[in-house]
C-alpha positions in Angstrom: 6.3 12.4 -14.1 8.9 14.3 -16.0 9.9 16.5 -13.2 9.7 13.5 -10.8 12.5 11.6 -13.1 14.7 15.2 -13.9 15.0 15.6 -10.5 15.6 12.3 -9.3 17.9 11.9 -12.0 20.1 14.1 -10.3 21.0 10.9 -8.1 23.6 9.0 -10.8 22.4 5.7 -9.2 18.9 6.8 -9.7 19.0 7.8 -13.1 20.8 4.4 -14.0 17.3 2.9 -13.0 14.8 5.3 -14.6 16.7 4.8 -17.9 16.8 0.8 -17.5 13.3 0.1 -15.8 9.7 1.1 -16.5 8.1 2.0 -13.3 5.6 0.2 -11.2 2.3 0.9 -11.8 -0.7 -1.3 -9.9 -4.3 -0.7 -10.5 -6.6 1.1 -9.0 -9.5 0.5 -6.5 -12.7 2.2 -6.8 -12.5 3.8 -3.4 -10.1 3.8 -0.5 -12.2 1.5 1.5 -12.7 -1.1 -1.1 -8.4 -0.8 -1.6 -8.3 -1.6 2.2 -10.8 -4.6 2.4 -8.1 -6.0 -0.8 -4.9 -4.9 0.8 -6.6 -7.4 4.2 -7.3 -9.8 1.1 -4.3 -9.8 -0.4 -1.5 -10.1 2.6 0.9 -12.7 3.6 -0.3 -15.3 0.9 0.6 -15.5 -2.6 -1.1 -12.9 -5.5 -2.7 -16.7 -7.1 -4.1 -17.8 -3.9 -5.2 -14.3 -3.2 -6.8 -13.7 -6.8 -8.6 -16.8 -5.6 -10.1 -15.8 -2.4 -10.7 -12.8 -3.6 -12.9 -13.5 -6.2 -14.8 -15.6 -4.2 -15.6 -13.1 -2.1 -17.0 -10.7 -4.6 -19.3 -13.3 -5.8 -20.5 -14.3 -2.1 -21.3 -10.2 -2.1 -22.5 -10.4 -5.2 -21.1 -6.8 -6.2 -17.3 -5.3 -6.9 -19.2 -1.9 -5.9 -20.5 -2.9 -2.6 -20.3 -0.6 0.5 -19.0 -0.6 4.1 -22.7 -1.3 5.7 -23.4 -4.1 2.8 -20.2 -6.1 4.7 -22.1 -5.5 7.8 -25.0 -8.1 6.7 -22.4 -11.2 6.2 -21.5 -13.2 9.7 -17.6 -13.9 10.5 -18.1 -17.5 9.9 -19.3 -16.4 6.0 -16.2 -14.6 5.3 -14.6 -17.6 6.8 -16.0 -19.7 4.3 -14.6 -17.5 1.0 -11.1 -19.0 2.7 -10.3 -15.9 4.8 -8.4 -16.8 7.9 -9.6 -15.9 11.2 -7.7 -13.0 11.6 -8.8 -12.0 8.0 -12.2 -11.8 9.0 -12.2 -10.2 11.6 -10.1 -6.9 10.2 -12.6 -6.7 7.2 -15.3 -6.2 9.5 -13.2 -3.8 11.5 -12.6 -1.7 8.2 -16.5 -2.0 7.3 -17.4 -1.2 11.4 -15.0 1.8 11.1 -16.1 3.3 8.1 -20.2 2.8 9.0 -19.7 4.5 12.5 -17.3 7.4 11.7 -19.8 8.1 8.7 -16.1 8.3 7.1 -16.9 9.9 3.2 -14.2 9.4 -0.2 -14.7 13.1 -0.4 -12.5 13.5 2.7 -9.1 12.6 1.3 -8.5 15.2 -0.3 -8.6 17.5 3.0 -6.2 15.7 4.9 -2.2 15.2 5.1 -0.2 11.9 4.9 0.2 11.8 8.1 -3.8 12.2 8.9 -4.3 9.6 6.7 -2.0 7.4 8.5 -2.9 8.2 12.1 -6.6 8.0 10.5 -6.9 4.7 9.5 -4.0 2.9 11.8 -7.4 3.1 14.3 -8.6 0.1 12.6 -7.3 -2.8 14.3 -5.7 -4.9 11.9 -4.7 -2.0 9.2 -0.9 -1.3 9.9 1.4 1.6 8.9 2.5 0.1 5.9 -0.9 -0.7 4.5 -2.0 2.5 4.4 1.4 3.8 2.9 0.5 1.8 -0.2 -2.8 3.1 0.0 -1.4 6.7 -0.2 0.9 5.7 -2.8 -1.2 3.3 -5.4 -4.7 4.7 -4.7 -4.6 7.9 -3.7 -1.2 8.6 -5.7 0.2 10.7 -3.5 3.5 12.1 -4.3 5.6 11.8 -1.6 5.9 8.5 0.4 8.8 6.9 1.5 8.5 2.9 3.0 11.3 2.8 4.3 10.1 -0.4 6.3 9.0 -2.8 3.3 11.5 -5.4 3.1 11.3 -4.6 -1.0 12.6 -1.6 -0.7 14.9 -2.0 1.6 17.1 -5.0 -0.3 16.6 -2.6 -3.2 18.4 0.2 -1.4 20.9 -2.3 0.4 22.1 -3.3 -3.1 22.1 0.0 -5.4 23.8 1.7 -2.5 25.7 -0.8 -0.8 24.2 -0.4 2.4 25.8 -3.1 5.1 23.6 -1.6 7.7 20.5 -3.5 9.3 17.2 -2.8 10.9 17.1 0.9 12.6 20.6 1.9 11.5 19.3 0.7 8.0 15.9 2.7 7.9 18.2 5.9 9.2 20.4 5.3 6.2 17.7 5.3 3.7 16.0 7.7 5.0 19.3 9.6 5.3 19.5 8.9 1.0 15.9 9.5 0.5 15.8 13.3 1.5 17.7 14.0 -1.6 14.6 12.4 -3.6 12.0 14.8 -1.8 9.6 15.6 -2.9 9.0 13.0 -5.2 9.7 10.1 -3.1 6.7 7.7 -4.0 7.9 8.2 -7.5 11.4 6.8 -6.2 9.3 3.9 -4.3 8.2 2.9 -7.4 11.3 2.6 -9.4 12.6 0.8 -6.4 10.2 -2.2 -6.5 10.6 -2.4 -10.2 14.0 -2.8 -9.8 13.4 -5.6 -7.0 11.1 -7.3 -9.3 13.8 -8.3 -12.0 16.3 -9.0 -9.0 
């Protein structure tokens, strides 16, 4: 973390923020799978309501530790009922489906690229880009991820740097800033959506 803020330091607007905010940090999931089924869990409503459904649904299961076949035993209509939507449903079972058939282990993480990763799991319908970036960020802690797409960091950037720019011209400018940051660029994430948080 030390050589991540020294170097990113060397951007004055950066270092105003590392000596001002303490960085993000989220927990943890057990395993990449169980971090998906959550980040489904956990989209497009708010953290209460989500903490909520959530919760429910690990008590239907019966288990925080359970596995991509146990899913496989609970109808859509039953995941319905924890007070997932629809859609909701359906992409859990997807992520369960995806994981049972391509025998797909934790061990294999570790052996691939971000960009694997990505390509990897974008298969699943219903498990975008920018769900697995957070995934290689928060769970797998990779070093080096830049999402340039979440609206988060983007009004971060748009006010630090004064960027007027909007939609592609925007991502090209922050991705044009964000080179300088390599390769500690989830490190910079980070910092970013701290800063948004007390903004």
């Amino acid at each position: 973390m030390k050589s991540a803020e020294k170097h990113l330091s060397k951007d004055k607007k950066f270092k105003e923020l590392i000596n001002e905010l303490e960085i993000l940090t989220l927990p943890k999931s057990d395993t990449v799978f169980h971090e998906l089924v959550k980040s489904i869990a956990y989209q497009q409503i708010s953290w209460k309501a989500a903490d909520s459904i959530f919760n429910k649904f690990i008590s239907f299961v019966g288990t925080e530790d359970y596995l991509p076949e146990d899913l496989l035993h609970f109808t859509h209509d039953e995941f319905r009922s924890c007070g997932f939507s629809n859609a909701k449903s359906q992409y859990i079972r997807n992520i369960a489906d995806y994981f049972v058939e391509n025998k797909v282990e934790e061990s294999i993480w570790d052996n691939m690229t971000d960009q694997e990763i990505i390509k990897m799991l974008t298969e699943i319908k219903g498990v975008g880009e920018w769900t697995v970036q957070m995934i290689l960020l928060f769970q797998l802690e990779r070093p080096d991820v830049f999402p340039s797409k979440d609206l988060g960091i983007q009004l971060a950037m748009k006010h630090i740097y004064g960027l007027e720019s909007e939609k592609s011209a925007l991502i090209k400018d922050m991705v044009k800033i964000a080179e300088k940051w390599r390769p500690y660029r989830s490190i910079a994430s980070r910092y970013l959506w701290a800063w948004k948080r007390v903004n």
